[in-house]
Legacy VTK file of the C-alpha trace (Angstrom):
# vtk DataFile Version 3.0
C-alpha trace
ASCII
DATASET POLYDATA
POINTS 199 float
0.000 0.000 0.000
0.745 4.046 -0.529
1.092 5.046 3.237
-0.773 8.597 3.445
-1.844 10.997 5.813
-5.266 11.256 7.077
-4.867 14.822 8.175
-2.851 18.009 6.504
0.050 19.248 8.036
3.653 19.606 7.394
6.334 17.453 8.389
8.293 18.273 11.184
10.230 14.822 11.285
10.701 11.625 9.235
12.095 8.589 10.993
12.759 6.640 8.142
15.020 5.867 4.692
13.978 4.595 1.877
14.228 0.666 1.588
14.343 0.334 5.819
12.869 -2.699 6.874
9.903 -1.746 9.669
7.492 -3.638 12.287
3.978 -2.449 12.598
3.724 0.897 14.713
6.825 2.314 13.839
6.126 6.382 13.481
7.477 7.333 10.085
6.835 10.954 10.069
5.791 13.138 12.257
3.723 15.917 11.177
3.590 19.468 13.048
1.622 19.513 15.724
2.189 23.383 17.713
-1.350 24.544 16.957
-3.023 21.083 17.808
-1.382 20.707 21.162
-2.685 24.289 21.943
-6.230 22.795 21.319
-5.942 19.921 23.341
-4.795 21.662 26.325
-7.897 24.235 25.582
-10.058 20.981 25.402
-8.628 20.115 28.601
-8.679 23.500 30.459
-12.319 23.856 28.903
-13.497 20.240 30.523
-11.683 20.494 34.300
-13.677 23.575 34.818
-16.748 21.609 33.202
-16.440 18.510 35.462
-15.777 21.101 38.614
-19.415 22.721 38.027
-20.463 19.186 37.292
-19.129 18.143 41.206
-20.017 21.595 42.688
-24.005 20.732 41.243
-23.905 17.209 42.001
-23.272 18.083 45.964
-25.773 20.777 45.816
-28.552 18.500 44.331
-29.498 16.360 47.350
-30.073 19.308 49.468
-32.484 20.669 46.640
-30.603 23.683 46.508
-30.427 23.264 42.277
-33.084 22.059 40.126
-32.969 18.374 38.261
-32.581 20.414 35.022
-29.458 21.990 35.930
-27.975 18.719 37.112
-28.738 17.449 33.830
-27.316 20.309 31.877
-24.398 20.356 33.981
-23.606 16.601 33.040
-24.655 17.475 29.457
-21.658 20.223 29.372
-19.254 17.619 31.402
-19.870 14.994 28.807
-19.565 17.027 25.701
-16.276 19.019 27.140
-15.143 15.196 27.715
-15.734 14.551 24.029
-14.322 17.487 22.929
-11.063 16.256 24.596
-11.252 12.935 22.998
-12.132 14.596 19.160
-9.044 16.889 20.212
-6.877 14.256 21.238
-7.782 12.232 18.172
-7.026 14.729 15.874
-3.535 14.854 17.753
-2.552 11.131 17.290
-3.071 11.632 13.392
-0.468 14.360 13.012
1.781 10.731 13.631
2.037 8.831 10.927
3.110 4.949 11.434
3.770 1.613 9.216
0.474 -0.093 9.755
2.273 -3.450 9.213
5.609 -5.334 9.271
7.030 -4.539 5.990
9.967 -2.888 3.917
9.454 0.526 2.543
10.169 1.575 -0.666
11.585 4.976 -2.056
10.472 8.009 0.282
7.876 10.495 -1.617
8.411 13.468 0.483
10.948 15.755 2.303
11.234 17.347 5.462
9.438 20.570 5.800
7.010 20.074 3.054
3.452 20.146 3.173
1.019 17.752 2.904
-2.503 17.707 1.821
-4.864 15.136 3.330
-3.912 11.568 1.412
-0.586 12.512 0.196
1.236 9.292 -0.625
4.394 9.114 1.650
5.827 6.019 0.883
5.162 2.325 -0.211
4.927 -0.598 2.103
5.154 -4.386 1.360
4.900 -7.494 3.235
7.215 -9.231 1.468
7.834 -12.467 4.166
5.351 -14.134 3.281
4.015 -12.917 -0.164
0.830 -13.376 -1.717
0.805 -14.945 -5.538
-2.480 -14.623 -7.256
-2.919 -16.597 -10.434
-6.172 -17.850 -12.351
-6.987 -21.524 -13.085
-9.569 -22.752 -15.568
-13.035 -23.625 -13.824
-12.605 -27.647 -15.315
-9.466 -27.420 -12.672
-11.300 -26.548 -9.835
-12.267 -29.847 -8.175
-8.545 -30.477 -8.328
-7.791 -27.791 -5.754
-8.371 -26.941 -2.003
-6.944 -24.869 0.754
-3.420 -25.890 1.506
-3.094 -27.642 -1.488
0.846 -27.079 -1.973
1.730 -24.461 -5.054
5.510 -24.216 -6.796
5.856 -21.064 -8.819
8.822 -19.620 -11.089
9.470 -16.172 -11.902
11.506 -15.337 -14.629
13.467 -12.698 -12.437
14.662 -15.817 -10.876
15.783 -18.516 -13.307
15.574 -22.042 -11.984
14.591 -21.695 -9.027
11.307 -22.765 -7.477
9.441 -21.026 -4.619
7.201 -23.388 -2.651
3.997 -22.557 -0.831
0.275 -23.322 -0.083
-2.778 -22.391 -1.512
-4.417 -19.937 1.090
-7.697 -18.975 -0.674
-10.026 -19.740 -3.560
-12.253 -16.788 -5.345
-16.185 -17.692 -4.429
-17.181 -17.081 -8.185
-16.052 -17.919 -11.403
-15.149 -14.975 -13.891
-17.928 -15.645 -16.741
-15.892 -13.986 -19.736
-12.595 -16.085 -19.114
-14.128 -19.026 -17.292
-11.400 -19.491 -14.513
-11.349 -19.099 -10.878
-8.660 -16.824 -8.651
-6.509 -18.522 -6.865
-4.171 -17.192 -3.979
-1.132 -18.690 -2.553
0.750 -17.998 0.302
4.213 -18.461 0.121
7.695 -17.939 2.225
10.193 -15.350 0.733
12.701 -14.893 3.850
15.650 -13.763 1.176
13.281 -10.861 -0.300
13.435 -12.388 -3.802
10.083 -12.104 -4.727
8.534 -8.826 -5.385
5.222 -7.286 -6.027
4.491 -7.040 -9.102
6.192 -9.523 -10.646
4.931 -12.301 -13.132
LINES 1 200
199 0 1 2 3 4 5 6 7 8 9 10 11 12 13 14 15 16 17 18 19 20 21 22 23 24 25 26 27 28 29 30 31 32 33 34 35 36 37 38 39 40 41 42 43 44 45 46 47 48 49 50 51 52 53 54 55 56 57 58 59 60 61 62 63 64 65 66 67 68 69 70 71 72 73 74 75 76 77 78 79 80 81 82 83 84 85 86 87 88 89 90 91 92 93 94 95 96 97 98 99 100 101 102 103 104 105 106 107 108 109 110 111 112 113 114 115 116 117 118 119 120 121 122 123 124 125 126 127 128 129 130 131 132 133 134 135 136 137 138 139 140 141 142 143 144 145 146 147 148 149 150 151 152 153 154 155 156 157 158 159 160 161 162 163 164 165 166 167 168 169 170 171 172 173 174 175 176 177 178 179 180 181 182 183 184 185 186 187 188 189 190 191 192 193 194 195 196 197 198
């Protein structure tokens, strides 16, 4: 996949080089975040004082001395304020942007200081360990094959040598046009030698 930001910003920091090898979690850049660390500690200023008057007219409510309807809209005001921190703090944790999975990176897209619109590719990820092959078979075939049914495939990038894996899942439908079925295989690629893309 592209990895992209889901918020605009420019970036303050990227952790990464092009071709690293990363685990899932691992921030890759870092986006600025002065103006949205202002608003959380607003958001957080704004529901203290909320949750005081919230205390102050939940003690004066068994002595009658406030009505029911401003204990409710007290807790109304202390719950939104409470959301407003969360929608704040949210909005904070997406100015960090991390590798959703294990994978290797490919050649960075941006540079420090730049910025980004929302969905700006960053950089590619791949699982390559294991990879995925998809390949078609021809629907008379189809009885002949099953989940973990064990796969060799070439690839001309690599002459004569065979890659061994299992089949991990089988397309529900047959494609009418081409009669044949999708087929995916799962298979082990610890020295990196397979690639997306490839045929």
């Amino acid at each position: 996949i592209d990895v992209a930001n889901e918020v605009p910003g420019i970036i303050e920091s990227i952790n990464f080089e092009s071709g690293d090898t990363v685990k899932q979690g691992d921030v890759l850049v870092r986006l600025n975040t002065a103006i949205d660390e202002a608003a959380v500690r607003t958001r957080r200023a704004e529901s203290q004082l909320a949750e005081q008057e919230f205390k102050r007219i939940s003690d004066l409510l068994p002595r009658r001395a406030v009505s029911q309807s401003q204990f409710d809209e007290a807790k109304a005001n202390f719950d939104a304020a409470r959301a407003r921190v969360n929608e704040a703090e949210a909005q904070f944790g997406k100015k960090v942007i991390r590798a959703p999975f294990d994978g290797t990176l490919g050649i960075r897209m941006v540079d420090q200081g730049e910025y980004l619109a929302t969905g700006t590719p960053i950089v590619e990820i791949n699982m390559l360990h294991p990879i995925y092959v998809d390949y078609t078979l021809s629907e008379k075939n189809l009885p002949a094959v099953a989940r973990d049914y064990s796969v060799i495939a070439t690839v001309a990038a690599v002459p004569k040598r065979e890659f061994e894996g299992k089949v991990s899942a089988i397309n529900t439908s047959v494609n009418p046009e081409t009669r044949t079925v999708r087929i995916r295989a799962t298979l082990d690629n610890p020295e990196n030698l397979l690639r997306p893309g490839m045929f």
